[in-house]
N, C-alpha and C positions, 0 to 999 in steps of 0.2 A: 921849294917846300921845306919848311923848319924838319927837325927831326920828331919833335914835338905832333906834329900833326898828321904824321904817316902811323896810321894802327898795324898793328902785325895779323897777315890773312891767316884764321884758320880754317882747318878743314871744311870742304863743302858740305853740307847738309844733306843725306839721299833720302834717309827715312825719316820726315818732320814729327811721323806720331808711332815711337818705338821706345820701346823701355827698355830697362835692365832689371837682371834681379838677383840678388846675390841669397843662394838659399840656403838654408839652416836645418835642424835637427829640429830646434824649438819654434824660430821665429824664419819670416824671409822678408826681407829689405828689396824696397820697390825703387827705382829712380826715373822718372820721366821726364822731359823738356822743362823747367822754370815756365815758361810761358801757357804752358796746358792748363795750368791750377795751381792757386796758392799753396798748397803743401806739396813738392814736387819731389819728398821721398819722403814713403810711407813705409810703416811695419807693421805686416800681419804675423799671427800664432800659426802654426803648423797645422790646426784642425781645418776638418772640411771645411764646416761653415765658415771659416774666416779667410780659406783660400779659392770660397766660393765669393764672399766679397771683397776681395782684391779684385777677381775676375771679373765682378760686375762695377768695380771704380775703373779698372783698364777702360771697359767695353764705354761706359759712359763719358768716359774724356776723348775716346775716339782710338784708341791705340790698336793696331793692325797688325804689329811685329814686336814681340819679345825674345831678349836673347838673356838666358839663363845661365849660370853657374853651376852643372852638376855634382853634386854633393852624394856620393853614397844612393841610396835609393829613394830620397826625400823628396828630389826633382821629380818623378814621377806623376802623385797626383797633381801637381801643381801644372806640369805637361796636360796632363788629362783633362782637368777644368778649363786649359785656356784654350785646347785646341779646341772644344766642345763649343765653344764661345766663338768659334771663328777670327782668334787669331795667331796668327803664324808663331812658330816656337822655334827658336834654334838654340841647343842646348850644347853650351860650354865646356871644353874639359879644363876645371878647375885649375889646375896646376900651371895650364901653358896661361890662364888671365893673371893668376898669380905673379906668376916671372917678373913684370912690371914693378919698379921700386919703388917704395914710397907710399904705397896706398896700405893701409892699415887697419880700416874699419869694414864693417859690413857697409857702412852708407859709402863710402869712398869705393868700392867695390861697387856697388847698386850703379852710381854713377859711372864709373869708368867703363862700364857694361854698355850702358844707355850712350856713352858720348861714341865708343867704337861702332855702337850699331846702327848708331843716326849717324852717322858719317861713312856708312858702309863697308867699313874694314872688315874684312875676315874673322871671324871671329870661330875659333876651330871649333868643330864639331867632337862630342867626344865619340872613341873605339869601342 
C-alpha cells in the first residue's frame, strides 16, 4: 500500500445523534454531526423562546445527548428546556473544555463539544 492511500483512523463514533453547546450570556452556539442537516452549527439568543426552538431543531433532527459548556448560571434554562424534551444533558465545567489549544471561537468550541461527546470521551462534569 502507497502512503498516499492509507487515511489516518479517528476516533470511533459512540453517540451518532449528540451535540455540543457552547453557552453565552447573550447568544448559545449549537454544533451537531455535518451529516444531520445542512446548517450543522447554529446560534440561538439567550430568550426562552429561542432556547425553546433550539430545543425543538435538536428534538427534530433526532439528537438524544447534549453536552454543554457551563457558564455562570446561563446553562441553566437551556438545561431545563432540553431535559423537558427528553434529552440527556451533561454539563461541562468550562475551564477544564477550555484547556485545549487552539480553539478560539464560540463555534470551534460548539464543535469540539459535539466531536468529544460523539466519540464518548469524558467530558467533566462540573462541581
Amino acid at each position: 500500500m502507497s502512503r498516499q492511500s492509507i487515511k489516518p483512523a479517528g476516533l470511533p463514533v459512540m453517540h451518532d445523534r449528540a451535540a455540543g453547546i457552547d453557552i453565552g450570556a447573550r447568544f448559545h452556539v449549537v454544533g451537531v454531526t455535518p451529516e444531520l442537516c445542512d446548517e450543522a452549527v447554529q446560534t440561538f439568543q439567550a430568550f426562552t423562546g429561542d432556547i425553546e426552538r433550539m430545543a425543538h431543531w435538536l428534538v427534530s433532527i433526532g439528537m438524544q445527548t447534549v453536552a454543554m459548556e457551563s457558564t455562570g448560571v446561563y446553562w441553566i434554562p437551556v438545561y431545563e428546556v432540553l431535559q423537558s424534551r427528553g434529552i440527556e444533558v451533561i454539563v461541562a465545567n468550562a475551564r477544564e473544555a477550555r484547556s485545549v489549544p487552539g480553539r478560539k471561537s464560540d463555534v470551534n468550541d460548539a464543535q469540539w463539544l459535539q466531536r468529544l461527546h460523539a466519540c464518548g470521551l469524558p467530558v467533566k462534569r462540573s462541581s
